[in-house]
N, C-alpha and C positions, 0 to 999 in steps of 0.2 A: 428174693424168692419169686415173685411177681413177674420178673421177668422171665424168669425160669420156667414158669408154665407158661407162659406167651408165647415163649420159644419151640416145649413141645405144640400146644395147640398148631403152630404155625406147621410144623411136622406133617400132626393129621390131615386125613381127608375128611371133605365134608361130605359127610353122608346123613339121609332123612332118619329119624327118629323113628321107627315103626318095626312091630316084633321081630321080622328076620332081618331088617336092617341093622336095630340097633342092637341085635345078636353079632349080627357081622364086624360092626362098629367096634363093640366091646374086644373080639376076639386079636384085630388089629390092635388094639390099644395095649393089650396084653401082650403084643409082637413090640411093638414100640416101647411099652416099659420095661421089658426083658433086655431089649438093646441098649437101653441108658445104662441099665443096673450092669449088664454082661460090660460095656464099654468102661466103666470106672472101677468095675472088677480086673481086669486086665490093666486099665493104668494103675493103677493102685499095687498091682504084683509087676511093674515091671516093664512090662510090655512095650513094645514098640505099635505109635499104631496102625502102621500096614498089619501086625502080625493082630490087633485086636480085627481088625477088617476080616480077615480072613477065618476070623474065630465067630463071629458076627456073620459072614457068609455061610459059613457052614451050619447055622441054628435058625436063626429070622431071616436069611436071605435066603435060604433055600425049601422055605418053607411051601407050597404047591401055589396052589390059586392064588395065595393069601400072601404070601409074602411080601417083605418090605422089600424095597427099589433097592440098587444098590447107592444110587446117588444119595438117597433118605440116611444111609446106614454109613455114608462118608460126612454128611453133615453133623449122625449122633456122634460121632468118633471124635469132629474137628471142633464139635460145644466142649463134650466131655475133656479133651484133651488138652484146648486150648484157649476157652474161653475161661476168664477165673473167676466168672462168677458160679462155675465148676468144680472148683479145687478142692473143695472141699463135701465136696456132693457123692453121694452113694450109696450103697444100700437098699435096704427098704422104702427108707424117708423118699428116697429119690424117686424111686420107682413109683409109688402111692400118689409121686405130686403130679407124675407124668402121665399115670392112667387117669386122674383125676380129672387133668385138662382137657387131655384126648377127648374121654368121654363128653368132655361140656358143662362138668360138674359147678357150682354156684362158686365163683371166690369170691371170700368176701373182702371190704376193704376197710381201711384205717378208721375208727372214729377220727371225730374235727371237732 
């Protein structure tokens, strides 16, 4: 799961910490967990993922200012889809782990 958030982190942009920023910040991360959760929702029903792309275009890619890239929302499709440390990922769980990172949130790690 560690790398899992590595992976979204690697996603976001690095943006400064400071009220409208990390207003801005949050609002993207919500654009990017919605694309994880919306992409495993779509493999999970079926889906092909040109047709989750285009389902993903249609919600966070087309979103105005803010929007995510569409190259960003071919990378979520090709984790989600074909990565298997993905397979079993989705949901909620998945989404909470990916706004988590986004944002910068503390993970912690193993005791030793």
């Amino acid at each position: 799961m560690r790398r899992l958030m590595l992976l979204a982190l690697l996603l976001a942009p690095a943006v400064a910490f400071s009220g409208q920023a990390e207003a801005k910040r949050a609002h993207y991360c919500q654009l990017l967990e919605n694309a994880f959760v919306t992409a495993a929702s779509t493999r999970d029903n079926g889906m092909s993922p040109k047709q989750s792309y285009n389902v993903l275009m249609g919600s966070v890619g087309s979103a105005k200012d803010d929007a995510i890239p569409s190259a960003k929302i071919k990378k979520v499709i090709n984790l989600v889809y074909f990565d298997p440390r993905f397979t079993y990922a989705g949901g909620p769980p998945l989404g909470e782990q990916v706004f988590n990172s986004c944002m910068g949130r503390k993970q912690y790690k193993p005791l030793r």
